[in-house]
N, C-alpha and C positions, 0 to 999 in steps of 0.2 A: 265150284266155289273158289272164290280167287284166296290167293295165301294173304293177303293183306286188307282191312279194311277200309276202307275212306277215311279220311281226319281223325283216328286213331291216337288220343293222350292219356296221359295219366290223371291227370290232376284236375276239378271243375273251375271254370273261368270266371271270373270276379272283375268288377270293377267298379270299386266301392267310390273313388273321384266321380265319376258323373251318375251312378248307381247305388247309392247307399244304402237300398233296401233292399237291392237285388235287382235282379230283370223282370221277374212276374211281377212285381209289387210297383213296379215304376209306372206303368197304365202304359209304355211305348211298343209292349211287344206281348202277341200271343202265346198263349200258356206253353203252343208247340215253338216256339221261335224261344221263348226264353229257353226252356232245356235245352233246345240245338245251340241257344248259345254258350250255355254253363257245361256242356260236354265236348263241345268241340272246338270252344272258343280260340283255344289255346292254338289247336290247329290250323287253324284262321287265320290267326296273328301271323303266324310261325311260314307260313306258305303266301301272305301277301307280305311282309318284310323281307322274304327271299331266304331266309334263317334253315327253313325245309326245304329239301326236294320233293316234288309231286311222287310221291308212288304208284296211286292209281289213276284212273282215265279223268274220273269226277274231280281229282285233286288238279290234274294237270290243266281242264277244263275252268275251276275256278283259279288260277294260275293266271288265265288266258285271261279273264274277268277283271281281276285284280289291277292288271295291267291295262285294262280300259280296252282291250280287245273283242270284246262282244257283250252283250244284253246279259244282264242276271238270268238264265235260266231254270236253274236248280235250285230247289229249297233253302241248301247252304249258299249259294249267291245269296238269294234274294236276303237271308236272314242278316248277311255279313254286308250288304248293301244297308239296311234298316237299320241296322248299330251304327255303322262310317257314318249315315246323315244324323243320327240322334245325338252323337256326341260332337258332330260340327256345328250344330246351332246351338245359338246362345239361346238359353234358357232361363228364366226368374225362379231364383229358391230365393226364399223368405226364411228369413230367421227370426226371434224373438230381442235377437241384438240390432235389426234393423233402425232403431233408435239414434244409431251411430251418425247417421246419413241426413241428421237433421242440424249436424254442426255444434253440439253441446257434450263435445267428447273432445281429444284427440289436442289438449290442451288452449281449449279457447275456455274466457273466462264466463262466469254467469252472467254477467253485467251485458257482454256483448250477446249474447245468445240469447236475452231479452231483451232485446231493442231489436230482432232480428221478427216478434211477434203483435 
C-alpha cells in the first residue's frame, strides 16, 4: 500500500461562477466525474497551477498531462480535461432579467424605445 494517496484534499471543490448548481445538476458531467470533481478538484487545480508537488506516479503522470505532454489517460485526466473545455466555452445562461438587452433600461428614454417597435 503506498503511504500517500493520489489527489488527496481537504475540502470538496466548488465552482459556483460557471457551476451554480453543482457539477451533477449542470447535465456536462457523469454522476462519477462530478464526485471525482468535488473530491479531488482542489488537487487538480493545486498540481496543474504548479501550487503542488506530485507525490504519487498518477499525480506526476497528470503533471505530465497538464503540461500538454501526452493524451488524457486516466480518469482524473480525462475528468480535469472535461471541466478545462466546459468552462472555456462560452455558454448561454438566461436569466428573467434578460429584458435588459432589449434597450428599455440602462437610461434610455420611453419615447425612444418606442419608435425602436
Amino acid at each position: 500500500m503506498e503511504k500517500y494517496k493520489s489527489f488527496q484534499t481537504n475540502c470538496r471543490f466548488r465552482d459556483d461562477d460557471h457551476f451554480p448548481y453543482g457539477f451533477a445538476r449542470s447535465g456536462e458531467f457523469t454522476i462519477e466525474q462530478a464526485n471525482l470533481l468535488e473530491a479531488h478538484g482542489h488537487a487538480y487545480a493545486e498540481l496543474a497551477k504548479g501550487v503542488r508537488k506530485p507525490v504519487t506516479q498518477m499525480e506526476i503522470d497528470f503533471v505530465v498531462f497538464c503540461r500538454g505532454d501526452k493524451y488524457a489517460d486516466s480518469v482524473h485526466e480525462r475528468v480535469w480535461k472535461r471541466y478545462q473545455f466546459s468552462i472555456s466555452v462560452y455558454s448561454h445562461r438566461y436569466s428573467l432579467a434578460g429584458l435588459e438587452s432589449r434597450g428599455t433600461s440602462h437610461g434610455t428614454s420611453s419615447a425612444s424605445s418606442n419608435a425602436d417597435y
